[in-house]
N, CA and C of each residue as an Amber inpcrd file, in Angstrom:
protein
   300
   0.5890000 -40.5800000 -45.6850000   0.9920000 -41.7350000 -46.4450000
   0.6150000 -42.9900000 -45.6690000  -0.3700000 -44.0170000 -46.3910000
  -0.3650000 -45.2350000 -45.6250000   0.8990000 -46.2020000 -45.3550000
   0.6720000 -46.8450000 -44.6360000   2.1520000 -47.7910000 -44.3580000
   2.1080000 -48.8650000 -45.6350000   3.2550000 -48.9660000 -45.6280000
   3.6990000 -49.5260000 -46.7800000   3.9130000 -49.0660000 -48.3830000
   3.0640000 -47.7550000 -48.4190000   3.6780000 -46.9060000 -49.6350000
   4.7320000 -46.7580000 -49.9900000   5.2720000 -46.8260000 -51.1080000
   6.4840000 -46.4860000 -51.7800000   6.3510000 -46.1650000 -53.3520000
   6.9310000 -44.5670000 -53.1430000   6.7150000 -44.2270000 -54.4360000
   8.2190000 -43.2730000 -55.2480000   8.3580000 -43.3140000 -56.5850000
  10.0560000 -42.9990000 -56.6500000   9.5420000 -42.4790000 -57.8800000
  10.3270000 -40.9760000 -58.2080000  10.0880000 -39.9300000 -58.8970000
  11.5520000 -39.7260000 -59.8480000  11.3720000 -40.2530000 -60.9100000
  12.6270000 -40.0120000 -61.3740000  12.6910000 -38.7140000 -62.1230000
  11.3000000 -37.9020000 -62.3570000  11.4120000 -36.2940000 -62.8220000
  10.6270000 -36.0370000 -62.4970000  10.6070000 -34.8140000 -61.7440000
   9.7700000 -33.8190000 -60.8920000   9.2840000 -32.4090000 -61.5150000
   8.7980000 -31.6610000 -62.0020000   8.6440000 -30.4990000 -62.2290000
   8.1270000 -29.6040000 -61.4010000   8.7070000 -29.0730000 -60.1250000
   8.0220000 -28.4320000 -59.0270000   6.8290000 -27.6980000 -59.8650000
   7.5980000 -26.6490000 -60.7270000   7.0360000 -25.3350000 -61.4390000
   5.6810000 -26.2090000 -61.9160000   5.5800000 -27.3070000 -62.4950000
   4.2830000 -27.8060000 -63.2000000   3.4450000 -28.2100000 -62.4100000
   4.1530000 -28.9240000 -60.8610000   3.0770000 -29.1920000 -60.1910000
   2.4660000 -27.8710000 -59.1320000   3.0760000 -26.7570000 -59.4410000
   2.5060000 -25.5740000 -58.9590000   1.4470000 -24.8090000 -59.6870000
   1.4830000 -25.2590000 -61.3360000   0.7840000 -24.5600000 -62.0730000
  -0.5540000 -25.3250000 -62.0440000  -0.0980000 -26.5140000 -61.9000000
  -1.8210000 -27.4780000 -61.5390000  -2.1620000 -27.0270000 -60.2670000
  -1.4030000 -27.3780000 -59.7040000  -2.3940000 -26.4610000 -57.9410000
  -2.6110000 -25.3830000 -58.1740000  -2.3630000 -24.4640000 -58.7460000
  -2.7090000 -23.1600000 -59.0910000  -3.7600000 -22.6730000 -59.6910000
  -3.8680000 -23.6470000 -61.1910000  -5.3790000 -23.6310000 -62.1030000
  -6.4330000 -24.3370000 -61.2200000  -6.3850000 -25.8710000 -60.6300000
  -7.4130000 -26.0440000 -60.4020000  -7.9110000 -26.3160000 -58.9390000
  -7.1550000 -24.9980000 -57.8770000  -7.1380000 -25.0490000 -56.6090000
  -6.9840000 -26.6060000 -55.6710000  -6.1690000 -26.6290000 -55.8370000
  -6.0760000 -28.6510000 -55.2180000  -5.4310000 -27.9110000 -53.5800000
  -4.8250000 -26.7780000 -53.2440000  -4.2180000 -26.7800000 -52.3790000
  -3.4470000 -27.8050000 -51.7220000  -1.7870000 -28.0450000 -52.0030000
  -0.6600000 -28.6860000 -52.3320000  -0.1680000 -27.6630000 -51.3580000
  -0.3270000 -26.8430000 -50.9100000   0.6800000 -25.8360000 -49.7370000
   0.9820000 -26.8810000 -48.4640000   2.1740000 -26.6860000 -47.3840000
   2.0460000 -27.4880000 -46.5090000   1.5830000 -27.3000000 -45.4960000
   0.9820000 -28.8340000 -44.8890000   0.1980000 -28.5270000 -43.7790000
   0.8760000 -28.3000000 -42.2690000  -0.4380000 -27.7280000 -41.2330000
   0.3760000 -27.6680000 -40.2950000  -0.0700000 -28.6690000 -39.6410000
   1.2000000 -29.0230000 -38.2460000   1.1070000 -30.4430000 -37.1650000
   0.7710000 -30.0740000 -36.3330000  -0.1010000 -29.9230000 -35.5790000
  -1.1760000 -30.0920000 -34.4170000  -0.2360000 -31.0420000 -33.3430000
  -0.7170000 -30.5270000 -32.4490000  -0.1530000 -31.8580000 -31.1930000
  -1.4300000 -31.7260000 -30.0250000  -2.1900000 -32.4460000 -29.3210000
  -2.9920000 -32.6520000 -28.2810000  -2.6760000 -32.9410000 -27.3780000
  -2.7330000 -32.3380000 -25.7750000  -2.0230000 -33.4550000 -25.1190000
  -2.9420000 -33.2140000 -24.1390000  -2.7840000 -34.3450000 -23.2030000
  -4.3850000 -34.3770000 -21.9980000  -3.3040000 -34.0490000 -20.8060000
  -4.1970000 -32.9960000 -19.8460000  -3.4810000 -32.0470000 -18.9400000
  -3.5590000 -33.5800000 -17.7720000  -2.2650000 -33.2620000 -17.2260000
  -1.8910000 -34.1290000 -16.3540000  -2.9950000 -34.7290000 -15.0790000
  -3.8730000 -33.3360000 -14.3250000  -4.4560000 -33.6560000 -13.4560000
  -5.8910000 -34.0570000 -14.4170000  -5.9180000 -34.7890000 -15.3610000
  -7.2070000 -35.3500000 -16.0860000  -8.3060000 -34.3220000 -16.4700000
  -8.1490000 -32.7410000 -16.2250000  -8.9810000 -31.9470000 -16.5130000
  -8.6910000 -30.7250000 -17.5720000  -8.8680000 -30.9110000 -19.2510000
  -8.6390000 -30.1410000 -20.1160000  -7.8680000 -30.7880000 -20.8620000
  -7.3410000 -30.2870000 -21.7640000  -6.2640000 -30.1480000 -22.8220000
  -5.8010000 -29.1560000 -23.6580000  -4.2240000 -29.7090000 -24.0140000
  -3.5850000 -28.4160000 -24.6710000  -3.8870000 -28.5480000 -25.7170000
  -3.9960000 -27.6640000 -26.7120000  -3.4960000 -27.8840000 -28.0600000
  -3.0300000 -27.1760000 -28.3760000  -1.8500000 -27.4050000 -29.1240000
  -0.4880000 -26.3770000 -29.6610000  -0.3050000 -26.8210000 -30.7810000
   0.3830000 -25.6240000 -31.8550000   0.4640000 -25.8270000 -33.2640000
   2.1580000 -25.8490000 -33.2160000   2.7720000 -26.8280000 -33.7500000
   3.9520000 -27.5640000 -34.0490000   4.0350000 -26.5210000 -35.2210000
   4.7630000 -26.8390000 -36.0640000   5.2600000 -26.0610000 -37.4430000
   4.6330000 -26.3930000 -38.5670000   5.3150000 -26.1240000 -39.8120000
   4.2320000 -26.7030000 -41.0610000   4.7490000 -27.6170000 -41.7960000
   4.3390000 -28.7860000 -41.8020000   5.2730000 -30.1520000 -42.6940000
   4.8770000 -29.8160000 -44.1040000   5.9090000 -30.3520000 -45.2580000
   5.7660000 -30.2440000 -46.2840000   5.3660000 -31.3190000 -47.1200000
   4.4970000 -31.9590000 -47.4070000   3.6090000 -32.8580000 -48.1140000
   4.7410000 -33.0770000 -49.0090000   4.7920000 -34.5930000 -49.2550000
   5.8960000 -35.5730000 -49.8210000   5.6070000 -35.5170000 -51.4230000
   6.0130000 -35.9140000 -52.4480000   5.9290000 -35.7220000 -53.4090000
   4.4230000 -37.1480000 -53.7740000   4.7210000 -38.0850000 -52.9230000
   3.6850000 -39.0220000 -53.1170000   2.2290000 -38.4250000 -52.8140000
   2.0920000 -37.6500000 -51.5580000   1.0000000 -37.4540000 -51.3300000
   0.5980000 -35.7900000 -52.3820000   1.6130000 -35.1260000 -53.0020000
   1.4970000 -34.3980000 -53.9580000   0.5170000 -34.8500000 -55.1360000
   1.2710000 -35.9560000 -55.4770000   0.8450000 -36.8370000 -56.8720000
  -0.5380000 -37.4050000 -56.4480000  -0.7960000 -37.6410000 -55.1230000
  -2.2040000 -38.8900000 -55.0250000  -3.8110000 -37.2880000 -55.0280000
  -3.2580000 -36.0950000 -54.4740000  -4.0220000 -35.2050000 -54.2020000
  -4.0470000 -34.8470000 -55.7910000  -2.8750000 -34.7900000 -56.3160000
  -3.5550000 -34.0570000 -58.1450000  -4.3800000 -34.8390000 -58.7510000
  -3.6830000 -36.3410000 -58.4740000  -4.5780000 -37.5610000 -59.0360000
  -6.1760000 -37.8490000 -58.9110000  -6.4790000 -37.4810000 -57.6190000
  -7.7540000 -37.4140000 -57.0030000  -8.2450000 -36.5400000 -57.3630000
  -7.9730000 -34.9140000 -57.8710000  -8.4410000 -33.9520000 -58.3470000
  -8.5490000 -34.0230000 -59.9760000  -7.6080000 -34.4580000 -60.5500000
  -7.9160000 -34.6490000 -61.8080000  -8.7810000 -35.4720000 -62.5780000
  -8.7270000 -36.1760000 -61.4390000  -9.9520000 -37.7400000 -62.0390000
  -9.6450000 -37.9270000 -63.0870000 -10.8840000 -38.4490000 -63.7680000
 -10.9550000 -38.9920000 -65.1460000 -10.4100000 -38.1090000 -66.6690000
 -10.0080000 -36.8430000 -66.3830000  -9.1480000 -36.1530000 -66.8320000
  -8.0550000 -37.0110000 -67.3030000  -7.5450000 -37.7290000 -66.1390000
  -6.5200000 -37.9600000 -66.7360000  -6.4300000 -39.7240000 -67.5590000
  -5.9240000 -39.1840000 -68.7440000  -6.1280000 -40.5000000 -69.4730000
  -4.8480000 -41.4250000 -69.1090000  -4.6910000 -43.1780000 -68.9940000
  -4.1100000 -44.2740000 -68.8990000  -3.7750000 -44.6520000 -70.3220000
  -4.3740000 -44.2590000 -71.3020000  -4.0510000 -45.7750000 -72.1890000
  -3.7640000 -44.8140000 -73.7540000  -3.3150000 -45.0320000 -74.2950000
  -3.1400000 -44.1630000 -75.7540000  -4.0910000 -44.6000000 -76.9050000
  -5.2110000 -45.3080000 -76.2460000  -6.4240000 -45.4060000 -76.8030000
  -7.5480000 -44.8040000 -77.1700000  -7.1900000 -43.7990000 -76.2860000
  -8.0050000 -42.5780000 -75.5400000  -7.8780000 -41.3660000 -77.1440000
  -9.0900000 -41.4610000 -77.2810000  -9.0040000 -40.1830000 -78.6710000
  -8.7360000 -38.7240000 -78.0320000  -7.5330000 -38.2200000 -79.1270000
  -7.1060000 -36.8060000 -78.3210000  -8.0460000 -36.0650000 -78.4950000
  -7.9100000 -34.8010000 -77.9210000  -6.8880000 -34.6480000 -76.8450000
  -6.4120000 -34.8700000 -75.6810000  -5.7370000 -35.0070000 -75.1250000
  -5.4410000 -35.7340000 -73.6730000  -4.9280000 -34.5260000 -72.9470000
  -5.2530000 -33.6550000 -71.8000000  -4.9760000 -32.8760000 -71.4130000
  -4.0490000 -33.2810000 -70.0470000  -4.4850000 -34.5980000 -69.7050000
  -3.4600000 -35.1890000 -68.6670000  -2.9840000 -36.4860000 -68.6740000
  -1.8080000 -36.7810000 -68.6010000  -1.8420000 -38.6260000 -68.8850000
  -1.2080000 -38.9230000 -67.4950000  -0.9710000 -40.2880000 -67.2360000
  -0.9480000 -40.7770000 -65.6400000  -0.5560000 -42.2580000 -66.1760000
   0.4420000 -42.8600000 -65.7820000   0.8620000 -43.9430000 -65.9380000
   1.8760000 -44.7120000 -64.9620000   2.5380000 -46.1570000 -64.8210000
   3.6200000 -46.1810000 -64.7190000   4.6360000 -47.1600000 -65.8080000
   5.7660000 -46.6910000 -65.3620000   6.4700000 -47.8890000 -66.2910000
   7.8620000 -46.7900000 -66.7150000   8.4510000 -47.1070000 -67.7960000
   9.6250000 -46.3660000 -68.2680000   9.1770000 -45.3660000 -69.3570000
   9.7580000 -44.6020000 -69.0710000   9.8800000 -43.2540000 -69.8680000
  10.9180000 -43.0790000 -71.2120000  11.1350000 -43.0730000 -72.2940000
  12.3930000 -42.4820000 -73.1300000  12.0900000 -41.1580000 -73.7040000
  13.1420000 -40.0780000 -73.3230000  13.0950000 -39.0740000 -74.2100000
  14.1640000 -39.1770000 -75.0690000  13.6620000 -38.5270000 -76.3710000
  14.7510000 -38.2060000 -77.2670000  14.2590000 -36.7090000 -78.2130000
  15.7680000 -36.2230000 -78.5970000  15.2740000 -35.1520000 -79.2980000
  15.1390000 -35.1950000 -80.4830000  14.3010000 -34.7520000 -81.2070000
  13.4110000 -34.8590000 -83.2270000  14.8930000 -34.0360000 -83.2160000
  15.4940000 -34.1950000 -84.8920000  16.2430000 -33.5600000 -85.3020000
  15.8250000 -33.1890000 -86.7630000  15.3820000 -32.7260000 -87.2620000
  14.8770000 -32.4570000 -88.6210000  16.0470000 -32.2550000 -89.3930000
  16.5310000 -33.2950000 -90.5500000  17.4940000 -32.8040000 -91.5300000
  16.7330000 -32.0620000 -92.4050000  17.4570000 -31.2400000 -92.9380000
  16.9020000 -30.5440000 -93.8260000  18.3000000 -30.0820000 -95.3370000
C-alpha cells in the first residue's frame, strides 16, 4: 500500500473475491516477508523467511482491478452486458416485492 492510501469497504464478499481469483488466476493468496540482514563482520548476508502476511482488502481490490481491466465497466452507459462494474459512491439495496 502506498502512503497515504485509504480505502473503506462497507461489503465484502470473501467467497466472491475468491471466485475471481480462482477463474482468472490473479493470485490473492498471502504473501510471504522476507527479512535481509548484512552479517555483522561486513562479509555475506542472511536471509530468512518471516511468516506469511495477508494482503489487505485494498491491495485485494487494486490486484482484481488491474487484472480485470477494461472488463470492468464505470458508467451505466456501457451497453450490456457488464460482466464487472467498479465504482465509488453510495450503494442502496432494496428488495422487488411482486404483488400479485
Amino acid at each position: 500500500m502506498r502512503r497515504g492510501d485509504v480505502g473503506s469497504y462497507l461489503y465484502w464478499s470473501e467467497r466472491r473475491v475468491a471466485q475471481i481469483d480462482l477463474d482468472n488466476g490473479i493470485g490473492l493468496t498471502a504473501q510471504l516477508s522476507w527479512t535481509v540482514k548484512a552479517a555483522p563482520q561486513g562479509v555475506g548476508a542472511e536471509v530468512g523467511n518471516r511468516e506469511r502476511t495477508e494482503l489487505t482488502r485494498l491491495e485485494k481490490a487494486r490486484k482484481i482491478e488491474s487484472a480485470i481491466g477494461s472488463q470492468a465497466v464505470s458508467t451505466f452507459a456501457t451497453p450490456p452486458p457488464a460482466r464487472f462494474a467498479r465504482g465509488v459512491g453510495q450503494v442502496h439495496l432494496a428488495r422487488f416485492h411482486r404483488w400479485t
